[in-house]
N, C-alpha and C positions, 0 to 999 in steps of 0.2 A: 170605467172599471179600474184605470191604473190610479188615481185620485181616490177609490173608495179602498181599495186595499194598502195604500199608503196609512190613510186616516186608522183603518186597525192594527197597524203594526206600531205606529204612532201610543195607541191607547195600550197595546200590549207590554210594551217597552213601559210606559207608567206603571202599568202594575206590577210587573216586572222587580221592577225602583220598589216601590211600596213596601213589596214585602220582604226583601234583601233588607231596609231599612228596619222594618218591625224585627226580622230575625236578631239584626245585630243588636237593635234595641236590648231584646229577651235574651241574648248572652250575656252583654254588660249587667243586667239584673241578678240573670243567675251566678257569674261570676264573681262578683261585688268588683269588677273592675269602673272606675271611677267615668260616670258616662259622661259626653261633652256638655260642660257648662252644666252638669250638676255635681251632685255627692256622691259620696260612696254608698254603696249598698250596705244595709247595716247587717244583713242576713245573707246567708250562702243559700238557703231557699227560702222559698216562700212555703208558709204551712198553709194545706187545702183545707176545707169545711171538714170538719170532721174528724182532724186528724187525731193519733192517739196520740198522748200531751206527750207521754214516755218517747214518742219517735221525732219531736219536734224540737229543730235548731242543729247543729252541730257544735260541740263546746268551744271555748278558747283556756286552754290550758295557762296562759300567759297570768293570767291573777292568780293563779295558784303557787304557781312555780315563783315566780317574786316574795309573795307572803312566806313561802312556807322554804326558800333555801336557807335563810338562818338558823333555821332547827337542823339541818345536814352538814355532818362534820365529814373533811377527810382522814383516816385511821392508818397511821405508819409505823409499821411493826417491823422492830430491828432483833436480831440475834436469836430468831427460829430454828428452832431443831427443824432439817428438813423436813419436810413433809408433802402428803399429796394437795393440801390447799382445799381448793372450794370442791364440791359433791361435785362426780365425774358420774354418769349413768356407765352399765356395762357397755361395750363397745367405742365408750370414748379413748381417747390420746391423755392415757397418764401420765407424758412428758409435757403436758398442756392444759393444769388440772385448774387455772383460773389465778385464781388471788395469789403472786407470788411465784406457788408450784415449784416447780423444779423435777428434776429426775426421781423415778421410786427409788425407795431408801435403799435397796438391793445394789442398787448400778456400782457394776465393780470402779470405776473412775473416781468415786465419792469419798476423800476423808470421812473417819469417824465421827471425828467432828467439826464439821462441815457446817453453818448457819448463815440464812436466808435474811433476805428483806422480803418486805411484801406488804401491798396496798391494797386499803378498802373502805368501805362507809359506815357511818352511825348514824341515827336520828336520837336527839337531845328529848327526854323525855320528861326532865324536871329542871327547874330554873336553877336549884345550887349544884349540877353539874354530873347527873346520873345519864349514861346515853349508852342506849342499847343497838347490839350491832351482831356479829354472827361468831357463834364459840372456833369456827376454822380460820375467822381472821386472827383471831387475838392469840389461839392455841399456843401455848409454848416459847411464847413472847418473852424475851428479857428487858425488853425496853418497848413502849406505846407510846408514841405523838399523835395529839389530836390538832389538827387544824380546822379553824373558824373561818367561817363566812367572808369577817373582815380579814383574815390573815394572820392573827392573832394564833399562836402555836401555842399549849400546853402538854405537860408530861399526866399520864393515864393511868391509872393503875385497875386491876381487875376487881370487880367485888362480887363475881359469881359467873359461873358458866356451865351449860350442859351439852353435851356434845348429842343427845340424842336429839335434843328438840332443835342443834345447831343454834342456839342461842347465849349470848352473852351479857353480862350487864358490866360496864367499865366506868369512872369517875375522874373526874379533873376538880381542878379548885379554882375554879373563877374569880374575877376582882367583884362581879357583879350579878345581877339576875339575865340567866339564860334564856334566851327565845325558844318556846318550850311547842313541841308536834303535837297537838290534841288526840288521842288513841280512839279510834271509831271500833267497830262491829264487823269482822270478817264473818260472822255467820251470816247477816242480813246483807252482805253484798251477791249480787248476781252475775250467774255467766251473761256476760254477752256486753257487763255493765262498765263505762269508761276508766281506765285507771292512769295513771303519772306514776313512773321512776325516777327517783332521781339520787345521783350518787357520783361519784368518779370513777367513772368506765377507763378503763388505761389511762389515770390521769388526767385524763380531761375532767378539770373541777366542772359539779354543777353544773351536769350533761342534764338534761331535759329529755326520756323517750316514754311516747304515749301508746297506748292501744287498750287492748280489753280484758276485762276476764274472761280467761276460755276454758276455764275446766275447773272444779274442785275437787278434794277430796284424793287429790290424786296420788300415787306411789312412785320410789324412784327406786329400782333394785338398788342403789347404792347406801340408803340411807334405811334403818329401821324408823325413821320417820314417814306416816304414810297418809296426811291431812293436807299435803301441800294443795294450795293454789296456782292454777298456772297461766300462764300471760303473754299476748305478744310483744306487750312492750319489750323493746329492747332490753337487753341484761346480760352484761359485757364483765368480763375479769374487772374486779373495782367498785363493780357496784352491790358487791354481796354486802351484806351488813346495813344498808340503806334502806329507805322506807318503799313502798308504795302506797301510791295516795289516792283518795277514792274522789271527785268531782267537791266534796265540800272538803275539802284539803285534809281530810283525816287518813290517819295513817290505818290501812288494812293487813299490811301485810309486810314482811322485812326480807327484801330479796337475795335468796338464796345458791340459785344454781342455775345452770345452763346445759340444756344437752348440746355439744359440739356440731357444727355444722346444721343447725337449724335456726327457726326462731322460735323456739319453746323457751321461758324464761319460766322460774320457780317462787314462790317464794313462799314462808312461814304464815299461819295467819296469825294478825295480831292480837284473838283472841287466846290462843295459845300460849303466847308470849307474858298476856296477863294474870294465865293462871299459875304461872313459873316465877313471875316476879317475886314473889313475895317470899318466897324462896331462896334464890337467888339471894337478894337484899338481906334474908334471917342469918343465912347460911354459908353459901356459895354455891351451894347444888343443890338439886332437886332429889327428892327420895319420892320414888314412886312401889304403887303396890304392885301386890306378887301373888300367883295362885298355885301356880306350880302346875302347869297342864300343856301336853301339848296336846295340839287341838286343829281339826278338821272342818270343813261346811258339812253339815248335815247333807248334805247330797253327793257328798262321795262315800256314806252310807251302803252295802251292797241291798241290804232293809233298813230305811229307815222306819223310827216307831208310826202305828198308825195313826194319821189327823197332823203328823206333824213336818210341816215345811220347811221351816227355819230354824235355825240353830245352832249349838257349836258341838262338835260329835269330840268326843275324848278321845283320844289315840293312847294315850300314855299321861300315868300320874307319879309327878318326880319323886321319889323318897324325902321324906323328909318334910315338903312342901306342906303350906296351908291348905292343899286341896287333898292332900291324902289323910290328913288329921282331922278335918272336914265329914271325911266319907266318901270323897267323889272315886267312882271308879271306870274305869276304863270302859268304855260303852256305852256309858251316858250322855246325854247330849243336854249338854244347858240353853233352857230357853230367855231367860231372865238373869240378872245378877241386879242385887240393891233396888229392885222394882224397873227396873230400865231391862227391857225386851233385846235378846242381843241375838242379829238375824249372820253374822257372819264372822271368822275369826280376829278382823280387826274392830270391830265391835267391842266384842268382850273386853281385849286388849287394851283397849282406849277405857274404860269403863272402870277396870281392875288399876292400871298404874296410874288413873284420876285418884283413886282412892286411897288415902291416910292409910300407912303402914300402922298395925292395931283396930282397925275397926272393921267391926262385927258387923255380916250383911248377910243379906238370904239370899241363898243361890236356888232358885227354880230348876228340876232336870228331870226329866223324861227317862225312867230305867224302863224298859220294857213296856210293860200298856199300863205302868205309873206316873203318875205326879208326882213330884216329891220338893218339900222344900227344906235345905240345909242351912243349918249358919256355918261362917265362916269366919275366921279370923284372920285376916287380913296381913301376908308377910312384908317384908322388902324387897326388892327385885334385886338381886343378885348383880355388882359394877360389870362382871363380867356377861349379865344379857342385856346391859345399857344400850 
């Protein structure tokens, strides 16, 4: 008896061994730590039968971030009228407003004239020295330094900016051709889908933070801009004006703002940026359209008309406006403008200040249990509702 229960403790203790062994095996694989006396794991897993291609590998950021820091300059702006700096949401620390910042202009402590320093980022978008970056960094500037990749400092001057869409376009004179960010598709990027920051967060040149898109379309009470993309990547005072980069090193988006004390990071999308440019570049500012209406969701309606869902309900039509010379009147509810279906009031809004001051579009509206279609002549948005 004492001999045959030795012999299975014996056999237990092997298998015991066995699979202690196999486990450690199957960590060293999944881990890519380097097992003995082989190689390293070239994968962090292994993809099953089956899998969807979209959920298969985890990236390495590291080609990206190499190729594409030459295209990211650091932005140093001397002799700023104070100011609150980068977008602060309601409830944040306006003594703490990001790029620069400083005290609100009120604070009795503060000379009249009093001016700032303050740091932040660009991505180079054309080889003889156009590089765009955010209208809060640059605002008010009497002096811009750009620094390069290699080290190489140049002086900046402005050649366009608009403070609604926070964007700026600024220029240096190079000795030679600039390493240039290829501009991608912020429509056709996805939530959930991998993105790259990169910029000088406090100074820290060509900081590297990754994560995802987690949300579009978004709104920030601080800002009448209300298309932002938003991001876990990191996004630190410094890196507003910088790009975000989508997996094939294109540039999605130019990061913007931070709510304090979280990890919500902001940023512009870069198709935005390209319908301003040209703007920008002609000009220095953007001139957008103007309707003259304020306006409601049709379901704050106490009746809305019947069959209809969607919409923008008039509240009030400005004196004077392209919407009152038009025709539109108070209790109308627009379902369309220029053939594009507009289901709520930033809709509209996006639709109307797309559109060329002067041009003539049909506005769709619902008066009572009518259809009706109007033209319209298209104003300018008044500096003061920028």
């Amino acid at each position: 008896m004492h001999s045959i229960f030795g012999r299975r403790s014996n056999i237990v203790a092997l298998l015991v061994a066995v699979a202690v062994f196999f486990s450690a095996l199957g960590f060293f694989v999944a881990s890519g730590i380097d097992r003995p006396g082989g190689s390293r794991a070239a994968d962090l897993w292994v993809d099953g039968p089956g899998s969807d291609p979209d959920l298969q590998g985890i990236p390495s950021f590291a080609p990206i971030a190499e190729k594409m820091r030459p295209t990211v300059v650091h932005i140093f702006v001397s002799g700023k009228p104070l100011a609150t700096g980068a977008l602060v949401p309601e409830g944040g620390d306006p003594s703490d407003p990001g790029d620069g910042g400083g005290l609100p202009e009120s604070h009795p402590d503060i000379p009249d004239d009093f001016q700032q320093s303050s740091e932040g980022s660009g991505v180079i978008i054309s080889e003889d020295g156009y590089i765009l970056t955010n209208h809060h960094v640059i605002n008010g500037a009497k002096e811009i330094s750009v620094t390069f990749f290699d080290g190489e400092t140049l002086k900046a001057t402005v050649v366009g900016s608009d403070a609604r869409d926070d964007l700026a376009l600024i220029k240096v004179e190079p000795k030679g051709d600039l390493s240039v960010a290829p501009l991608g598709d912020s429509d056709a990027i996805r939530a959930g889908e991998w993105v790259m920051a990169l910029g000088n967060p406090l100074g820290f040149e060509y900081s590297v933070t990754v994560g995802v898109v987690s949300g579009k379309g978004r709104e920030l009470p601080s800002s009448n801009f209300g298309d932002f993309l938003q991001t876990d990547a990191a996004i630190y005072p410094g890196n507003s004006g910088g790009p975000l980069f989508d997996l094939s090193g294109e540039v999605i988006g130019i990061n913007t703002a931070v709510i304090p004390d979280t990890n919500l990071g902001f940023a512009v999308p870069i198709n935005t940026a390209k319908e301003i440019l040209p703007q920008l570049l002609e000009s220095g500012r953007v001139v957008r359209g103007y309707l003259g209406v304020t306006i409601q969701s049709v379901e704050f309606m106490a009746e809305p008309p019947a069959g209809v869902d969607e919409g923008v309900y008039v509240v009030e039509v400005h004196d004077g406006a392209p919407a009152a010379g038009a025709g539109i009147a108070v209790g109308d509810v627009i379902v369309s403008f220029d053939g594009t279906a507009v289901a709520t009031p930033r809709e509209l809004t996006s639709v109307v200040t797309a559109k060329g001051p002067g041009a003539r579009v049909p506005v769709e509206i619902v008066r009572g249990a009518e259809r009706i279609e109007i033209e319209v002549v298209v104003g300018s948005l008044p500096s003061a509702l920028e």
